[in-house]
Each structure stands twice: as structure tokens, then as C-alpha cells.
C-alpha positions in Angstrom: 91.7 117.8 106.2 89.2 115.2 105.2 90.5 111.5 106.7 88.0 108.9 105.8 87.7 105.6 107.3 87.6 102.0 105.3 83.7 102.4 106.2 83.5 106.1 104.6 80.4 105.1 103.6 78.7 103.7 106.2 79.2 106.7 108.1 78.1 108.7 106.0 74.5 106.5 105.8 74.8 107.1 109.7 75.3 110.3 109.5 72.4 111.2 106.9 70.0 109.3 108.8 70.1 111.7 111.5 70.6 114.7 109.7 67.8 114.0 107.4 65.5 113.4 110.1 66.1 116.5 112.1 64.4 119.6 112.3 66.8 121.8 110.7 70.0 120.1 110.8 70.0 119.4 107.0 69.8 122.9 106.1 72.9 124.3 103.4 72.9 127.0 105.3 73.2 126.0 108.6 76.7 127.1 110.5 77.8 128.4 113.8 79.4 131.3 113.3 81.8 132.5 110.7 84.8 130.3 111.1 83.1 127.0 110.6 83.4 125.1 107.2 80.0 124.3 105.8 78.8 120.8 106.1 77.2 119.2 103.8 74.0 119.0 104.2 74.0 118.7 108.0 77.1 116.2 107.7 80.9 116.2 107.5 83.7 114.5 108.6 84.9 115.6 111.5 88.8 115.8 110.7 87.5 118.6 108.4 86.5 120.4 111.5 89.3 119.6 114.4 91.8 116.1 113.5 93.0 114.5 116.7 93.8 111.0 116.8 93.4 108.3 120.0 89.8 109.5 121.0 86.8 107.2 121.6 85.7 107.4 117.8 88.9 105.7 117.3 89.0 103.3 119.7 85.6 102.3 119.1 86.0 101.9 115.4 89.5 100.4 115.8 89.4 97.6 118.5 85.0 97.2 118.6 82.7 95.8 116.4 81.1 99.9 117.0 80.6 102.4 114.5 80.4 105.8 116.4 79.3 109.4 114.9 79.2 112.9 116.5 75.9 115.0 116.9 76.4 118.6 117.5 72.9 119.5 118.6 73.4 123.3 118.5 75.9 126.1 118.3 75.6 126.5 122.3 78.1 124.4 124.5 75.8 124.8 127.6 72.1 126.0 125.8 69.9 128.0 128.4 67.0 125.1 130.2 64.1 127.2 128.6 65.6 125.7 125.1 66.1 122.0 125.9 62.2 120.6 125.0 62.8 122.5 121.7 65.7 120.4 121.2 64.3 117.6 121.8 61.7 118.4 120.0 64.1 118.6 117.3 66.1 115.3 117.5 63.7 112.8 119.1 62.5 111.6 115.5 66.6 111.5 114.4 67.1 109.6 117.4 64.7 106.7 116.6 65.8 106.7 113.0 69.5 106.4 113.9 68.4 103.4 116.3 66.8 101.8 113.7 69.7 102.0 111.1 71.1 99.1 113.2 68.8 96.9 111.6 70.7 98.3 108.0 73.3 95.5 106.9 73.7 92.0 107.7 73.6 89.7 110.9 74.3 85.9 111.4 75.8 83.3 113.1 79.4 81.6 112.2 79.5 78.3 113.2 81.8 74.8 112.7 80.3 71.8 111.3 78.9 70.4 114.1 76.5 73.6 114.8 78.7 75.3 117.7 79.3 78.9 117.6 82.9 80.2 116.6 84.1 83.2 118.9 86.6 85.3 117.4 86.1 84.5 113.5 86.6 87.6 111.1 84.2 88.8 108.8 85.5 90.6 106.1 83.7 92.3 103.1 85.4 92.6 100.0 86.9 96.5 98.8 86.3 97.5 103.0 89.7 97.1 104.7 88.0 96.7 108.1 87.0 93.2 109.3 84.8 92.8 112.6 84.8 89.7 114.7 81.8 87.3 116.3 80.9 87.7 119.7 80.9 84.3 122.3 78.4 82.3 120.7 79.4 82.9 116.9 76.8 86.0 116.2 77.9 89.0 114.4 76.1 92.1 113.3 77.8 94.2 110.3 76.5 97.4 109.1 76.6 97.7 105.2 74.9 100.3 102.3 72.8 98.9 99.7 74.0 97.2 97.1 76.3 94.0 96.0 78.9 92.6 98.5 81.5 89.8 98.9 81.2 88.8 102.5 83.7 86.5 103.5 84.0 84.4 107.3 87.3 83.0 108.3 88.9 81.7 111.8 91.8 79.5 112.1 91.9 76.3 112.1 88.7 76.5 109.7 88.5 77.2 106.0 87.1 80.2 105.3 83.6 80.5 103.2 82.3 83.4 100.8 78.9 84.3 100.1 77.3 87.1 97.7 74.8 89.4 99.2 72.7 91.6 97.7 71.0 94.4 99.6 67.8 96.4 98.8 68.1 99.7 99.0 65.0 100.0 100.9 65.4 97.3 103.7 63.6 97.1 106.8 65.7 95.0 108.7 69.6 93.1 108.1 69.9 90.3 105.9 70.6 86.9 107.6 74.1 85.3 106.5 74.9 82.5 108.1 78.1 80.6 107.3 78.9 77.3 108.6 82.9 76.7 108.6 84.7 73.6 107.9 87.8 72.3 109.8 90.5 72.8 107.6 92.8 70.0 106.1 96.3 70.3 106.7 98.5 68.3 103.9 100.6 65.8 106.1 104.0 67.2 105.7 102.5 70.8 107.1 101.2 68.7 110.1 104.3 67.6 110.9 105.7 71.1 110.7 103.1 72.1 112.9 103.5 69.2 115.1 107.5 70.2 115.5 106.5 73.7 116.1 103.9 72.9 119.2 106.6 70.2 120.4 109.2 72.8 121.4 109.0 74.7 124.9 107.7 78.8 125.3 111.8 79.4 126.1 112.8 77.7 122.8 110.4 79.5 120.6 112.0 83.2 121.0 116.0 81.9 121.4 118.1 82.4 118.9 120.1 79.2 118.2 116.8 76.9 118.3 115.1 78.9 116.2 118.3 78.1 113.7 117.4 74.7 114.7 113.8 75.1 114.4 114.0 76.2 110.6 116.5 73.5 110.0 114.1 70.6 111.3 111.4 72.2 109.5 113.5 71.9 106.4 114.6 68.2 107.1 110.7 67.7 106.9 109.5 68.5 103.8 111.4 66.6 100.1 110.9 69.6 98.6 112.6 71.8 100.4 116.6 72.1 100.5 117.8 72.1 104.1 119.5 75.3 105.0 123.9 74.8 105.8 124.5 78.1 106.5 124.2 79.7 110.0 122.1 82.8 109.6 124.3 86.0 109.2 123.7 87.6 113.2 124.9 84.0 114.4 128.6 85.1 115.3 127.3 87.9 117.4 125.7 85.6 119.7 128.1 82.7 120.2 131.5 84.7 120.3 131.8 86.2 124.1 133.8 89.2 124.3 133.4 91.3 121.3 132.1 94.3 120.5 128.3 94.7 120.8 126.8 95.6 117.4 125.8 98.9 116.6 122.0 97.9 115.9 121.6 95.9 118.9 119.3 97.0 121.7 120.3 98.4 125.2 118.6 97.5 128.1 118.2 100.4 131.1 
């Protein structure tokens, strides 16, 4: 079952860099044994081979700014010590050109307008539905294949900026993209909604009957909006003691 991710092809840049660079690994022939799929090339994606889901590939890719790939250095779980310098033999020049596709992509600094570094601001490239986010000071690093891409930094409280990068297909180290983020303008009757919103207590955010009350200020604030009169349709459940309890509402154990 193939399952790629958002960065299918990013990994599969990771993945060539090794395989290219190794001895053997590359080879159209190469397989371990008769019930393994060929790769291609010395790559594949690894649902093709065994698909579990929640392993460290996942989390990695998932909840880190880390792209992570599998290396299966030989056919032999536990390979006899009279093979290991032929191994490495094989993979040390793979290894240093894996460690040097870090420096493929782009890498930067997101700050606000004052020059201080934004933690936490998302940057998203246009037609890859995974964002990464910038570390304590504002930096970022963000592997990408050559070619044309819509890079795009955002936080909030800031309006976001774009930028058009072009990368070589040849380069020798990340492009630097810097993006410096305004504060953004909030039009005065969303501050007041906002202002109403911060006003009310951590209990009277998540009950029921202010959060009526909430929406109904919130209407009261703006002209154009038309201020709600009816009481929203789960109401009676809430306010009539005694009744039945509804079908779709939660037990507690």
C-alpha cells in the first residue's frame, strides 16, 4: 500500500541521496529474499513494505520540524563482526551526503518589526499541506526540492508575508528567507469583540448560558449584524430541572 506524506517528495530526495551514494544499494536488482517487493532503485516507501501507524517516523514528521527515513543496511538483522568495516565501508560516503542534504531548502529568521524573533510562527509552502514552526529566537530550517515555491510566514497577532523562491537544482547550501512580520490591524469593531471576549472569566468561556450571552453582546457590537432573539435550540435542556436527559448527551463514570 503506498501512503505518501504532504513532503512525498522530499523524502524521496532524502532517500536518493543515500541510496545513490552507496555501494550497492541502488542496484534494480537488489532484494532480500523472495518475498520482498522491489524497490526502486534502492528506495521505497515503506508502507509498501510493512504500514503501521504511531511510530517515531510519525511522530517526528507529525509534531517536529524532523523529516526521518529508514536505512536497511543489509538483509541480516544481526550481520556477523567480520562484515561490519565492509559496511561501513559501504555507507560512510551515503552518510556524509545525507548530512549534507540539510543544507537543501531554505533557512531564515521570522521576526516582528522591531527585529525580535517570533517563536511559534508557521511557515507554510504553497501545494505542501505540512507547515513547520520557528524555534525560540524566530529561526527555521525547511527542507525543499529544486524548483519554484510560494513560501508563506504567519503567527497571530501578525500579518502574514509571502515570498517567491526559486531554487537551483544544483545548490550547495539553503537559500536565506527572511520575513519580517507586521503587527496586524484589527478594524475597531473586531477589537471590541475581542476586547468582550478577553473580558469574561476561564468559567464563563465554556458555560452554556454565557456563551448565549457572549454571542448576543458580540452581536449588540457590531451595526451590521442583527442581534440574535432566539435561545439556541439545546437551551431548554439545560434550564428545565427534572426531565429526561437527552439521548445524545454524555454520561459521566
Amino acid at each position: 500500500m503506498l501512503s505518501p506524506t504532504p513532503d512525498d517528495q522530499v523524502f524521496k530526495f532524502l532517500a536518493k541521496t543515500y541510496a545513490n551514494a552507496h555501494d550497492t544499494m541502488a542496484n534494480e536488482n537488489a532484494r532480500c529474499g523472495p518475498s520482498r517487493t522491489l524497490s526502486q532503485r534502492g528506495i521505497i516507501n515503506g508502507a509498501q513494505w510493512s504500514s503501521f501507524s504511531g511510530g517515531m517516523q510519525d511522530f517526528n514528521y507529525l509534531h517536529t520540524n524532523c523529516f526521518e527515513i529508514t536505512v536497511e543496511l543489509g538483509c541480516d538483522k544481526f550481520p556477523p563482526e567480520e562484515d561490519l568495516l565492509t559496511t561501513w565501508h559501504e555507507n560512510h560516503e551515503a552518510v556524509i551526503k545525507y548530512i549534507e542534504a540539510v543544507h537543501r531548502g531554505i533557512k531564515g529568521i521570522v521576526k516582528d518589526e522591531e527585529g525580535n524573533g517570533i517563536k511559534g510562527a508557521r511557515i507554510s509552502v504553497r501545494g505542501i499541506r505540512h507547515d513547520i514552526t520557528t524555534a525560540e529566537r524566530g529561526e527555521y530550517w525547511r527542507l525543499l526540492t529544486p524548483g519554484i515555491h510560494i513560501v508563506t510566514a504567519s503567527a497571530p497577532g501578525y500579518a502574514r508575508a509571502m515570498k517567491k523562491v526559486h531554487l537551483p537544482p544544483r545548490m550547495q547550501k539553503a537559500g536565506r528567507v527572511d520575513f519580517v512580520l507586521p503587527k496586524a490591524t484589527l478594524e475597531p469593531d473586531m477589537q471590541e469583540e475581542g476586547d468582550a471576549i478577553a473580558s469574561l472569566g476561564s468559567y464563563d468561556r465554556f458555560d452554556p448560558f454565557n456563551q448565549y450571552e457572549r454571542y448576543t453582546l458580540m452581536a449588540d457590537l457590531s451595526q451590521n449584524r442583527e442581534e440574535r432573539a432566539e435561545k439556541p435550540w439545546w437551551w431548554n435542556y439545560f434550564t428545565s430541572p427534572g426531565g429526561p436527559a437527552p439521548t445524545w448527551l454524555l454520561k459521566h463514570y
